[in-house]
C-alpha positions, 0 to 999 in steps of 0.5 A: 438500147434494149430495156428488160426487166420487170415493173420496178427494174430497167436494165438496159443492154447494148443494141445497135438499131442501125448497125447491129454488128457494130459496138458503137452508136453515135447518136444526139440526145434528142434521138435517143430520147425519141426511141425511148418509152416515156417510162425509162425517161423517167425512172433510172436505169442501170445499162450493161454497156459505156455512155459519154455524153457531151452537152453542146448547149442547154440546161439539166439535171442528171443523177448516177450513182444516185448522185446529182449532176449539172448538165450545162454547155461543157458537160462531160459524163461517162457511165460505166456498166452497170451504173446507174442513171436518170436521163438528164431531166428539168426541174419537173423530172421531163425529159430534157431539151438538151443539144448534145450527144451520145456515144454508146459502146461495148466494152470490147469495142475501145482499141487496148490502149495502156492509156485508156485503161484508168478511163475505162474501168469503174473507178473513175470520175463520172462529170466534168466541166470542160475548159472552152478549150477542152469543149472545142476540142472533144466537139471536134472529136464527137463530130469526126466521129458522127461523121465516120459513123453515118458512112457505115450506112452507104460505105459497104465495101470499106466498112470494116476499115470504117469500124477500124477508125471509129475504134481509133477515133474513140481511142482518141477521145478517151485518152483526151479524158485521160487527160483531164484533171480529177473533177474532185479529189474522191473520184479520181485513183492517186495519181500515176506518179504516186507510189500509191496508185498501184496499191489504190487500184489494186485494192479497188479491183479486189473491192469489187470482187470481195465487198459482198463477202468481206468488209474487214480491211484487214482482209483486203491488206492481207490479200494486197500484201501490206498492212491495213496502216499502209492500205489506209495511208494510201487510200487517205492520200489518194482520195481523202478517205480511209480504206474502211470509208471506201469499203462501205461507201461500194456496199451502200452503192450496192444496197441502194442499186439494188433497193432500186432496180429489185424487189427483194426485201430488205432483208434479203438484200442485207444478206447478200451484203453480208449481215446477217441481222436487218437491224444492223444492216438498216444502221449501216445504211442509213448512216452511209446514205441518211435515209433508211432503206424502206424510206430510200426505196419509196423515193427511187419508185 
């Protein structure tokens, strides 16, 4: 990891201290923590690469998405990039003491797998709570990969077949996270036998394009090909909340990202969201989040 950014913003890109052409590095908790300044510990940061962590034992809290999370023995996390996380952390906001470990990788790294498609992008849940069953089984999984991994420093003359496998290794896992059942109705697409999930996912994608310039779900009907009535259906379906609900769930992430890792004034930030009066974008975010931006600003610094 490499952080950059100014004193209220850490961004942290992907860099492999011990294997700098390799985009995967599998490491404990207490190594990563180790390598980090104090200061990233604690605050959040918003990283450009894939974390999974597997907690093995231990007691803690983490926070993505400006979301809470339990980290006990059988935890599961996936941050995709540019979300946002605090590193998992004890009830006075240490570092935690936690047994488990992390596998960091690119984007590219993960072999094209139609399977681990859903895994992968933004759109997935973030924490799972694993069966005894499931925790042995990507226990397993994470320790062949340590294992394969740590060859890559003494392995020269096989490493590409190495890095071969650990693409293959990791493509395993995260299709055993395709496996998994949705941890909550809203944070997983309809699922893949439902008509509708084609239509949820299409119009996620375009969300993620769009939401600065458009919140009007007719707008993204049109786009998709079908009325606002059957976007709206599907999305209700799928994860109990309207088209319209999900739109302006992505644009209070967005302001609250970028409350927290900027120092643009609110105002500013409100108009790159597309309002154009600060009054009506400082309605709209403290009825999505129950906070005002200054107030939810203060909290994060």
């Amino acid at each position: 990891m490499v952080e950059n950014g100014q004193r209220d913003v850490i961004d942290i890109a992907y860099e492999n201290p011990d294997q700098r052409h390799t985009g995967l590095e599998v490491l404990t908790f207490d190594a990563l923590r180790s390598r980090l300044k104090r200061s990233v510990t604690r605050r959040p940061s918003r990283l450009d690469f894939h974390q999974l962590l597997l907690v093995r034992g231990g007691e803690a809290t983490a926070m993505v998405d400006f979301v809470t999370h339990p980290c006990t023995r059988g935890t599961l996390l996936h941050l995709r990039p540019g979300q946002v996380q605090r590193l998992p952390h004890d009830a006075d906001g240490r570092p935690a003491d936690l047994d488990a470990v992390l596998l960091l990788f690119t984007a590219d790294f993960p072999p094209p797998l139609p399977a681990t498609r859903s895994v992968l992008d933004g759109f997935g849940p973030v924490a799972w709570h694993l069966s005894p069953e499931d925790l042995a089984a990507f226990d397993r999984t994470t320790t062949e990969l340590a294992a394969e991994y740590a060859t890559l420093r003494t392995a020269h003359a096989t490493a590409e077949l190495t890095v071969a496998l650990l693409r293959q290794l990791l493509g395993a896992l995260l299709i055993r996270i395709a496996r998994l059942p949705a941890p909550d109705p809203d944070s997983d697409p309809a699922p893949r036998t439902d008509p509708g999930a084609e239509l949820l996912l299409a119009f996620r994608r375009e969300l993620e394009r769009s939401f600065t310039s458009t919140r009007s779900v007719e707008d993204y009907a049109a786009r998709l090909g079908y009325s606002p009535r059957t976007l709206s259906r599907a999305c209700l379906a799928a994860t109990g909340r309207t088209a319209k609900q999900l739109v302006d769930a992505r644009v209070a992430l967005q302001a609250q990202r970028l409350l927290a890792h900027t120092d643009l004034p609110v105002a500013t930030i409100g108009r790159t969201l597309g309002f154009t009066e600060p009054t009506n974008f400082g309605k709209f975010f403290t009825r999505e989040t129950g906070q005002p931006p200054g107030a939810f600003r203060r909290t994060q610094r």
